[in-house]
C-alpha positions in Angstrom: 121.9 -300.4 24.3 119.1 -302.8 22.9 115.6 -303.2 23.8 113.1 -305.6 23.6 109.4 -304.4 23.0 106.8 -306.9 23.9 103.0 -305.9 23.3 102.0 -302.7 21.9 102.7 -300.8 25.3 104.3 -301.1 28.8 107.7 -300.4 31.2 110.9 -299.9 29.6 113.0 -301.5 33.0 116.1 -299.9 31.7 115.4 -296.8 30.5 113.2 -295.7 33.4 110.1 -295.1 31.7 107.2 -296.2 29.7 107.1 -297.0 25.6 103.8 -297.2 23.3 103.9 -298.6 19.4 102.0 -295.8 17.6 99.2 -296.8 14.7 102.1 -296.3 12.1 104.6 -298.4 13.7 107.1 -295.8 15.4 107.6 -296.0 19.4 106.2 -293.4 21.4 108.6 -293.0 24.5 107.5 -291.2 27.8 109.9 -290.6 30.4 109.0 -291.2 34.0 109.1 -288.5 36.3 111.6 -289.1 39.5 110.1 -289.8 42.6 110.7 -286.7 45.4 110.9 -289.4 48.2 110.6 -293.0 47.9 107.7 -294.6 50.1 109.2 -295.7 53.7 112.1 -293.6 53.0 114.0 -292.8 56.0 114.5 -288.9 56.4 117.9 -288.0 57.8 120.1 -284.3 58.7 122.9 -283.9 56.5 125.3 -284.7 59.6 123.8 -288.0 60.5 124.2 -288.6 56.6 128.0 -286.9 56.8 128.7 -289.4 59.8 127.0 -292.3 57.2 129.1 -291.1 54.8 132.6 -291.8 56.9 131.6 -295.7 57.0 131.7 -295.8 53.2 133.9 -293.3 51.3 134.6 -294.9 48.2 130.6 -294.7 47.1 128.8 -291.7 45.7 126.9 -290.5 47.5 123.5 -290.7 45.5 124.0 -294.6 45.5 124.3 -294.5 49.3 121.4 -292.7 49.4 119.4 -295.3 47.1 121.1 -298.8 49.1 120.4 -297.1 52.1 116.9 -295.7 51.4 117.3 -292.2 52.9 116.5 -288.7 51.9 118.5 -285.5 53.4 116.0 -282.9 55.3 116.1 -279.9 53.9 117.8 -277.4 56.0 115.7 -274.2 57.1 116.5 -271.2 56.2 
């Protein structure tokens, strides 16, 4: 993997977080924390997402979740 750093800080797109060129010269890299719920996420029960699941079963399920933009409710305990 290869990077190109432009200016002396801003977004790494493919590494998912942030980089800054130090007074020395290294690269300072912060990681970005993950999101709990995306904005305008749709929440879901874990059978409607089960029943979502049966229309596609050759994808994982965290990348259904991401094309789709849903998030499972917790269940209560």
């Amino acid at each position: 993997m290869s990077a190109q750093l432009v200016g002396r800080q801003g977004h790494s797109a493919g590494s998912g977080g942030r980089y800054r060129i130090t007074p020395f010269g290294g690269v300072l890299i912060e990681p970005e924390r993950p999101a709990q719920a995306e904005a305008g996420a749709q929440v879901i029960d874990q059978a409607a997402f089960d029943q979502l699941m049966r229309l596609m079963p050759d994808l994982d399920p965290d990348v259904v979740k991401k094309i789709m933009g849903v998030v499972i409710r917790p269940e209560e305990a």
